[in-house]
C-alpha positions as CSV (number, residue, x, y, z in Angstrom):
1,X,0.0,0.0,0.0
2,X,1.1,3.5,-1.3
3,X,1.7,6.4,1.6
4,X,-0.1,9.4,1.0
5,X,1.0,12.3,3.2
6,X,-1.3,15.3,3.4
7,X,-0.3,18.6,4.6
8,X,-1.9,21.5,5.5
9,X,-3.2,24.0,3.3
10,X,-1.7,28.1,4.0
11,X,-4.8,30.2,4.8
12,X,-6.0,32.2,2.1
13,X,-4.7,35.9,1.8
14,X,-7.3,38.1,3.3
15,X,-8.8,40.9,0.9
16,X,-8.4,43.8,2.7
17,X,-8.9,46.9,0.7
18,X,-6.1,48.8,0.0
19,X,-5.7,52.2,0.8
20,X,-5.9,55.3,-2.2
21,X,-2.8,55.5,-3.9
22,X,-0.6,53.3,-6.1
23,X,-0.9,49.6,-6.3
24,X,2.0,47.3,-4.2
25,X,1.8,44.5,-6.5
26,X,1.5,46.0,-10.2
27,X,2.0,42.1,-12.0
28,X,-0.9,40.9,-10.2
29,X,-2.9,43.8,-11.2
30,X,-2.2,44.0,-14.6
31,X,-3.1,40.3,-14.9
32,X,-6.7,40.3,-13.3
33,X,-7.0,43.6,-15.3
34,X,-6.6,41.3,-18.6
35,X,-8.8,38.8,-17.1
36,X,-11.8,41.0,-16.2
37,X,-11.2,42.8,-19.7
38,X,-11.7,39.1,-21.0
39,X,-14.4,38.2,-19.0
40,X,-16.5,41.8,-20.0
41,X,-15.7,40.9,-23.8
42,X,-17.2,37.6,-23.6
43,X,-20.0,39.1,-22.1
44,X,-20.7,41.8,-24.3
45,X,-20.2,38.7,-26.7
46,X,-22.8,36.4,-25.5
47,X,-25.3,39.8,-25.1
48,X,-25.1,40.6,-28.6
49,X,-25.8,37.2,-29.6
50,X,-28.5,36.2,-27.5
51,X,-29.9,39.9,-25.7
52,X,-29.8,42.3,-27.8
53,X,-32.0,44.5,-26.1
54,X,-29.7,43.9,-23.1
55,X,-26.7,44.6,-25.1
56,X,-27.7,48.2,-26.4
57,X,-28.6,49.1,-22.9
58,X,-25.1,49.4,-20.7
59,X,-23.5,53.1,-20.1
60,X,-20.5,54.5,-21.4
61,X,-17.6,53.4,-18.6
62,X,-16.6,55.8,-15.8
63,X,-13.5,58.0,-16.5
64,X,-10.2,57.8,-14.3
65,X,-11.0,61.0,-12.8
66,X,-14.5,59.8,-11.6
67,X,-12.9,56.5,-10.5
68,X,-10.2,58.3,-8.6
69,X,-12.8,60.8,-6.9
70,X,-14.9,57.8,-5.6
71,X,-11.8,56.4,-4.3
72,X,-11.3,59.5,-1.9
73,X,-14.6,59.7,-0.7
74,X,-14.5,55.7,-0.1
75,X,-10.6,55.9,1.1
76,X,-9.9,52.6,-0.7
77,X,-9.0,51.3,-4.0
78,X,-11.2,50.4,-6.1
79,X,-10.2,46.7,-6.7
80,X,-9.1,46.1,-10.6
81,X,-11.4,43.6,-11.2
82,X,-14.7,45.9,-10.7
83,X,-12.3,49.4,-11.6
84,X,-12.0,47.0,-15.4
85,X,-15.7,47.1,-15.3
86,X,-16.9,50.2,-14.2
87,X,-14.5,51.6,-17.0
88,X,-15.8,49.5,-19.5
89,X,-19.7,49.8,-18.0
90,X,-20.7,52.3,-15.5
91,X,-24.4,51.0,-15.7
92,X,-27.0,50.7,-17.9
93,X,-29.4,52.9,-19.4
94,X,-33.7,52.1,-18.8
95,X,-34.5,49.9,-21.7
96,X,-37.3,48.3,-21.7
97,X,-36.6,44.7,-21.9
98,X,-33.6,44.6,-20.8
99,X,-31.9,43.2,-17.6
100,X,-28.2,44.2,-16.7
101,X,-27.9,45.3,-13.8
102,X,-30.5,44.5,-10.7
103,X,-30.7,48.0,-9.7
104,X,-32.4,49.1,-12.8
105,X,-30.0,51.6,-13.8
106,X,-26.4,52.2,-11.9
107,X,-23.3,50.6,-11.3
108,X,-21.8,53.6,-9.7
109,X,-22.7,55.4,-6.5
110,X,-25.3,58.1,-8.0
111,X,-22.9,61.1,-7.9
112,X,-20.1,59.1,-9.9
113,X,-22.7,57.4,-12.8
114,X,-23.0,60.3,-15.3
């Protein structure tokens, strides 16, 4: 009979938002940056294809200076994944039909959503 040791696991890395101001661990950014870029495209994707209705509704994205004026009032960084979005999407515009967001309308704090 085979001896399979197993050992313990490392906790997971707690997601404690960062505070305002530049990123500590740029590589790691820049990667979940392409992935949520990815992600968004394959949604816009499968929205053109199969909700169309759903697809014309989403907002223009947020600008940097909106993103970094949220971040002060919050006093944390916006977290790439959901910064990637909010630039590409900042929420989506009352279409009838259409389904994008469950708030019926912003992805953005109402001051920040344009």
């Amino acid at each position: 009979m085979r001896r399979v040791d197993v050992l313990p696991r490392a906790p997971a890395r707690m997601a404690w938002p960062e505070p305002v101001g530049p990123s500590e661990r740029p590589l790691e950014d820049a990667v979940q940056a392409r992935q949520a870029t990815e992600a968004w495209q394959r949604i816009e994707s499968w929205l053109r294809r199969h909700a169309p209705t759903t697809h014309a509704a989403p907002k223009s994205g947020a600008s940097e200076a909106q993103l970094a004026a949220l971040e002060e009032v919050i006093g944390v960084r916006i977290p790439v994944p959901l910064r990637v979005l909010w630039r590409q999407c900042a929420g989506s515009r009352d279409v009838r039909g259409a389904g994008l967001f469950p708030d019926h309308g912003w992805a953005l704090w109402e001051p920040w959503n344009g």
